[in-house]
Every structure is written in structure tokens, then in C-alpha cells.
N, C-alpha and C positions, 0 to 999 in steps of 0.2 A: 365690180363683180369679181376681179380677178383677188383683190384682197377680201373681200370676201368669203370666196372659195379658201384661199390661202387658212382663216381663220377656221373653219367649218373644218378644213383637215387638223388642227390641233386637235389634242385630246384634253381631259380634264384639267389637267396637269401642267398644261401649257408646253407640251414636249410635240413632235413632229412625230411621225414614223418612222423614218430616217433617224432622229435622233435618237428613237427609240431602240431602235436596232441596235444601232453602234454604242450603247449602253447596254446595252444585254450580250453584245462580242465583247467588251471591258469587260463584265461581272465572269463571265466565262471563263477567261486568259487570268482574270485575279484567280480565280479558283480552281483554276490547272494551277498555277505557278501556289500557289498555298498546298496544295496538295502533293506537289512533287519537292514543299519542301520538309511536309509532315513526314513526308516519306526518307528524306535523307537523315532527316531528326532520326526516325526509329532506325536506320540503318547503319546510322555512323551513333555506337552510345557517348562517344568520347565529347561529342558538340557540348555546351554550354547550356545549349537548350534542354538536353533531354538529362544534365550534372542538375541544373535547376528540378526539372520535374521531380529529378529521383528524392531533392533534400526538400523539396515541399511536401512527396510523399512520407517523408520519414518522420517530420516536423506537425502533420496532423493530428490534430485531435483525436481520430480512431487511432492510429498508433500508441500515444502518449496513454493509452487505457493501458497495452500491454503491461502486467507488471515485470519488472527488471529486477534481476538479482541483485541484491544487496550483498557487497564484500566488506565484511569486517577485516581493520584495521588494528595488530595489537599497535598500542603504542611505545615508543622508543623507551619512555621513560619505566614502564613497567619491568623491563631485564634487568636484574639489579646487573650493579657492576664490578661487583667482587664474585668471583668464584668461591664455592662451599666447599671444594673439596682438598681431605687433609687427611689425616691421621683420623679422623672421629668415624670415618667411612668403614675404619677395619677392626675399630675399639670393639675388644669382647665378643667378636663375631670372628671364631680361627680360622672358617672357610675363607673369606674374605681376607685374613691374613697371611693363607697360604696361596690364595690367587696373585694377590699384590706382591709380595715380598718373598713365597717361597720358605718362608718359615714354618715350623707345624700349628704351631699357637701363636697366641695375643701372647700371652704371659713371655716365650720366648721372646719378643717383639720387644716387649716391655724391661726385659732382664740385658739384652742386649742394650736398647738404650741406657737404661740407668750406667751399664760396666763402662758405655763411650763417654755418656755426658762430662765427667769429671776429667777428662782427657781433651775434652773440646776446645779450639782454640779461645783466648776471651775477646781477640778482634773476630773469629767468627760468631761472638752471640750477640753481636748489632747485625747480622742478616735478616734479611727480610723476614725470613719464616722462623718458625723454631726450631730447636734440633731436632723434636720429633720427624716436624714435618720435611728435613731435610734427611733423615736416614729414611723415609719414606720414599723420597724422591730417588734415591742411588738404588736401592732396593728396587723399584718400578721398572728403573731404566734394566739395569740387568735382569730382570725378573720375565718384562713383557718384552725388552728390544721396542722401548718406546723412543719417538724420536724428541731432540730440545725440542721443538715448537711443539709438541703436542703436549710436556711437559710445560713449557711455558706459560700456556692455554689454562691450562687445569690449575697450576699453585699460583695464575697471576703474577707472575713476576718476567722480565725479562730473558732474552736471551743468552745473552752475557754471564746472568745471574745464576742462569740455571747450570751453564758450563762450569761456573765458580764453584759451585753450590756440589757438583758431581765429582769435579777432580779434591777438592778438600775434602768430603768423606770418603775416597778412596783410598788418601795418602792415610786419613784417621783408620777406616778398617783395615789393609794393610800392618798397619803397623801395629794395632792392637790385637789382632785376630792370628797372625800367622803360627801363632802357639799350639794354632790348633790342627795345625798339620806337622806332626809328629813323630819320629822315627821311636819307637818301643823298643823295649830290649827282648834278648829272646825268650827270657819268662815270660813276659806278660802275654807277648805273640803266643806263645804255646797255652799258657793258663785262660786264654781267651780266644779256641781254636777250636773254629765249628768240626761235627764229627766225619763229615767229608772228607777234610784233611786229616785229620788222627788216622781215617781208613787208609789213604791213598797216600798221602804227603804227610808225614806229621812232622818233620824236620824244616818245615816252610816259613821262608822267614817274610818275601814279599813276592808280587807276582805285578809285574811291570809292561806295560804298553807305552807307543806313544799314538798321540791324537795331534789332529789338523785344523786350524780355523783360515777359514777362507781369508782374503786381507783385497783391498784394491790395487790394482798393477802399480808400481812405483814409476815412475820419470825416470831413475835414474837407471841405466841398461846394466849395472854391475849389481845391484838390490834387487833389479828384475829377476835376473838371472841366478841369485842367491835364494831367491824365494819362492823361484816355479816348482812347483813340486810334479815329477814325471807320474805318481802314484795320482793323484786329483787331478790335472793336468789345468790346474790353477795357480796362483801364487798365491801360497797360504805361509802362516808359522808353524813353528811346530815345536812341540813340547813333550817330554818322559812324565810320565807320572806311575808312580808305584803305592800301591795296598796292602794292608795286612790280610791273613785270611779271613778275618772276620768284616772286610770291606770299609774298612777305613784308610783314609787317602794318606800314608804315611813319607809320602815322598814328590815335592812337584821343581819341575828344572826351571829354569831361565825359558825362553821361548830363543828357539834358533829360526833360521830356512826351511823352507820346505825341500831344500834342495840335498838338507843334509840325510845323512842316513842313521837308522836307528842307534846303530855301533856307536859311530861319531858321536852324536848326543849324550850316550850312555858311559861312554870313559872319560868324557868333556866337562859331565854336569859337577861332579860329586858324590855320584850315587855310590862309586865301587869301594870309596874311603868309608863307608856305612856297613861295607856289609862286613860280617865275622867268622872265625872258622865254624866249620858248621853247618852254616847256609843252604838252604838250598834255595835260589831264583827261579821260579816260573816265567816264562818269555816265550815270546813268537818266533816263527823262525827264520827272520831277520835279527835276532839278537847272538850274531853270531861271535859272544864275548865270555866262551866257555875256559878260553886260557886265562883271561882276564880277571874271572872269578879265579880260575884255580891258585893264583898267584897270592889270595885271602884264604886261602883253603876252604873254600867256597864251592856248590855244585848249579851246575845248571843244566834246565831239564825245559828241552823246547819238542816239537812235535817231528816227527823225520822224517827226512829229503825226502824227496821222489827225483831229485835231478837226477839224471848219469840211471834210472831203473825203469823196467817197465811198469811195475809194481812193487807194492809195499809188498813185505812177508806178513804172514796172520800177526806173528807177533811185534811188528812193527805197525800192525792195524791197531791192535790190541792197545797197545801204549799209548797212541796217538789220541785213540778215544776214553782212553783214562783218565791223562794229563788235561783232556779239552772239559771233561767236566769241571776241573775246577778252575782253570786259567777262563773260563767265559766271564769269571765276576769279575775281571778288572775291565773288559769292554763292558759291562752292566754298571760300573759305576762311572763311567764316561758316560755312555749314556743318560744316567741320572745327572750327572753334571750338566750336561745339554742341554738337557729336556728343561731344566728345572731354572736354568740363567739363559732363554734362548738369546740373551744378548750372544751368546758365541755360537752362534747357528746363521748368524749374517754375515756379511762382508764388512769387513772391521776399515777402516779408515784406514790410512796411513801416517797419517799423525800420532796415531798411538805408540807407533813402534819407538818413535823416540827418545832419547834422553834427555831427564833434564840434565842441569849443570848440579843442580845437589845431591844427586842423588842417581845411582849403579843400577837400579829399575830403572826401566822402560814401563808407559804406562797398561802396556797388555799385561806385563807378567804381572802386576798389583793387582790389574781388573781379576785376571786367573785364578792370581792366590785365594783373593776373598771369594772368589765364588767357590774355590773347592773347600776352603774352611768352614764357609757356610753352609756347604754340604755334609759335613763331617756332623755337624749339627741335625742332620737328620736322620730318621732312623735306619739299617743297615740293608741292605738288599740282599745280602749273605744268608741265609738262611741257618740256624744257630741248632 
């Protein structure tokens, strides 16, 4: 009976009550402990579990519909690997060869090379480039104040080459061009003498300033010191340059310090063995080298003091703004000289200042000459 009864309390299943129970507190305790770790899953994203979900979610089938942008590739091989750019850039187009080079025309461009070519070394025409394209290059540099590498960039060639490539047509224009900075005699100066001067000055032989180009500080404390200039309060050089009245650059010095003063330059350079009886110099009034001319029989005529007065007298007004009409063109063609090579509107190296062993230039005052020569080549700011 008792097994029996035992039997009669099973259920289908062959499970007890009891066992039933204590299988339904497991199923429970499973599904609290699943639950509280579904819960940790969404709470911690960092788990493995929920790094899985996200790249199964990404990885579906409804995703994989999205469409994705497509990034074109050029390919390597499509850049050619020579630079185009040369002389053909400015051929026959004068804008473009007064942008590059600072010339008026192509034909100028063209007339100048031809007068160097026959001058040109014959170990420099195995250079890389041509001559064109290398009086293109020196031209650029001065023109834009482009640096080697960005030259290098553009004609394809090294950095080396293109230093090589700079200081050889420098020594060549130098040397062929400086003709064209000219000291005139007093006929020409007078038979080619805007009416400005005929009214005011007609006895005017030049009208002289000096200008400053910036330089990097030197290492050495004596060159420092030589080339601070107290007017910039930079170390710069510095240079006389004198004009005819019709604004041509008839006179350019050595470059000195910025330290030095305009006098000093001016009885140092050469200038005073140029002038003749007669003369009259126009100057600022730091050119205080009125004995200096008078000793050529010479006159000079600069703008008057105010030191030691309260004021000018009317007619020391009067004069001041006489003289200033027409002494403005020689800072007008310094300016044109600037504007037009801003290679001298930067800070110049230091390396340029020096000498070679062949040769009594330093390479600023080359770089100078040919930019003022090449100036002279253009048309006159003087008004005629």
C-alpha cells in the first residue's frame, strides 16, 4: 500500500512534488543569476559580451544594405614626374613676364638673354637646365624672394644645383650689366632734365640717399655691433645710392653697417671724386658734406635744421618745401628698387656678406648692383 501510494503521488513525468518544487527554485535562481548578468552586460559596454553584440550588429545583413561612400584613389603613377615649369610659362605673355622677372616685356627677357648667352660659361651649359631657364631662376629669386626649395620644387632639380645655378648668374649679371649704372656728364644730365628741375634746380647734377636692408644678427659681437643700425633698431647694411634728375640710378656704393652714418659712406665710397665744379647735390639732412663738396667746387642743398630753434622762418619753410619736391624721387626710386626685387625687403642671410677670395664683392653688393641695373631698364618714375 505504501509503495503504492508512493507511486500514485508521482506525476506524469515521473517527478515527485518535492522534486518538482526544488526544480522550479533552480529554474528561478537560473533566471535571477541570467538576469542580473544581462544586466551587467548593458551596464558595463566595455564586457566582451556586449564588444560581440555591437560587431554582430554591424556585420548584418540589414546593415550591409546601407550604401557606403565610395573614396576614389588617384593613382601614384598618374603625377608625372617632371615639372612643366620653365621659361614657356612667361613666353609672349609680358604680364607674366613682368610678374616672374620684373622686366617690362618677353622681348626685353629675350634681348637680355641673347647679350648673356655668349658670355655664359661653356662648363656651365652641361647644367641641368638651360640658360633660359636658369636667368629665369635668379630672376624669380630676386623678383618673388622665393626660397631654394621652392625653386628646387618647380625646375626639378636639386638643392645644391639651384645654389649653383643662383650665384653663377649673379657673378654673369654683375659683370655684364653694371654698365648700366652710369655716372653721365653734365650735358646729358642737363639735355635730359625734367622741367621740375629747369624751374627749381637746373644746375642738378645728382640727388643722393642712402637705404637699409635688413641682415640676420651675426655671431660675431664686433659685426654685431658694426651692423646695428640705432635708425632700424635692427642689424641691417647699408648703401649710398645717387640719381639723375631724370631717375636713373647713376651711382650705387659698396654696402657698409648699418652702424655707419651717411657722411662716413658718402666721403668713403667714391662718390665725391664724381662730382665737378658746378654741381649742385641734393641730400637729406644727415648729409652733412657741404665742405666736402665745396672743396670740387661743388654746392649742396639739403632741407634746414630745426635743432638749436623753435621754428623754421617762412622762408626756411619755403625752401624746405621746394627742395622736397624734387629730392622725393630718389626715395621713389628706392622704392621702385624694393617693390620690384622684394628679394631686399627680407632678412638677408649672412652669408652673403662675405668675400670670396677672387674677388672685392661681397655677394650682397652683386645681388644690389643687378637689381638696380635691372631697374634702370625700366621705365623712369620721374615725370618728364
Amino acid at each position: 500500500a505504501a509503495e503504492g501510494n508512493e507511486d500514485f503521488e508521482r506525476n506524469g513525468d515521473g517527478v515527485t512534488e518535492e522534486d518538482a518544487a526544488e526544480g522550479n527554485e533552480d529554474e528561478r535562481n537560473d533566471a535571477e543569476e541570467n538576469g542580473d548578468r544581462a544586466e551587467e552586460q548593458s551596464i558595463l559596454p566595455g564586457c566582451v559580451a556586449n564588444e560581440t553584440a555591437i560587431i554582430n550588429q554591424y556585420t548584418s545583413t540589414s546593415i550591409q544594405a546601407v550604401p557606403v561612400p565610395v573614396v576614389c584613389y588617384v593613382p601614384v603613377t598618374s603625377v608625372p614626374s617632371k615639372s612643366q615649369f620653365g621659361v614657356a610659362i612667361i613666353e609672349g605673355n609680358n604680364e607674366a613676364t613682368k610678374f616672374y622677372t620684373g622686366l617690362a616685356t618677353w622681348k626685353l627677357f629675350q634681348y637680355l638673354l641673347s647679350f648673356l648667352v655668349g658670355a655664359y660659361p661653356p662648363q656651365a651649359k652641361r647644367s641641368k637646365i638651360s640658360p633660359a631657364n636658369g636667368l629665369l631662376l635668379v630672376l624669380m629669386r630676386l623678383r618673388l624672394n622665393l626660397r631654394v626649395e621652392d625653386l628646387s620644387y618647380r625646375f626639378s632639380i636639386s638643392l645644391s644645383t639651384v645654389s649653383d645655378i643662383f650665384q653663377r648668374w649673379i657673378d654673369l649679371l654683375f659683370t655684364h650689366l653694371s654698365f648700366l649704372i652710369h655716372w653721365p656728364s653734365q650735358e646729358i644730365v642737363h639735355n635730359n632734365m625734367p622741367q621740375i628741375f629747369k624751374d627749381l634746380y637746373p644746375r642738378t647734377r645728382c640727388i643722393i640717399d642712402c637705404s637699409e636692408v635688413f641682415i640676420e644678427r651675426p655671431c660675431a659681437y664686433q659685426a654685431r655691433a658694426k651692423t646695428y643700425s640705432n635708425y632700424k633698431k635692427h642689424n641691417t647694411i647699408k648703401f649710398l645710392i645717387g640719381i639723375t634728375p631724370n631717375g636713373a640710378i647713376s651711382f650705387l656704393s659698396k654696402c657698409w653697417g648699418g652702424r655707419a652714418t651717411d657722411k662716413c659712406i658718402t666721403k668713403n665710397s667714391g662718390f665725391l671724386d664724381l662730382v665737378e665744379h658746378g654741381d649742385v647735390i641734393l641730400a637729406d639732412r644727415g648729409f652733412d658734406i657741404a665742405d666736402d663738396l665745396g672743396v670740387y667746387g661743388a654746392r649742396l642743398e639739403i632741407p634746414s635744421f630745426t635743432r638749436g630753434k623753435n621754428q623754421l622762418s617762412l622762408q626756411e619753410v619755403e625752401y624746405s618745401k621746394r627742395l622736397s619736391k624734387v629730392r622725393i624721387h630718389v626715395e621713389r626710386v628706392i622704392g621702385l628698387l624694393k617693390n620690384k626685387y622684394t628679394f631686399l625687403q627680407s632678412t638677408l642671410p649672412v652669408n652673403l656678406l662675405r668675400h670670396r677670395s677672387d674677388s672685392e664683392y661681397a655677394n650682397i653688393d652683386k645681388i644690389i648692383t643687378v637689381c638696380a641695373a635691372i631697374t634702370n631698364l625700366s621705365p623712369s618714375v620721374v615725370p618728364l
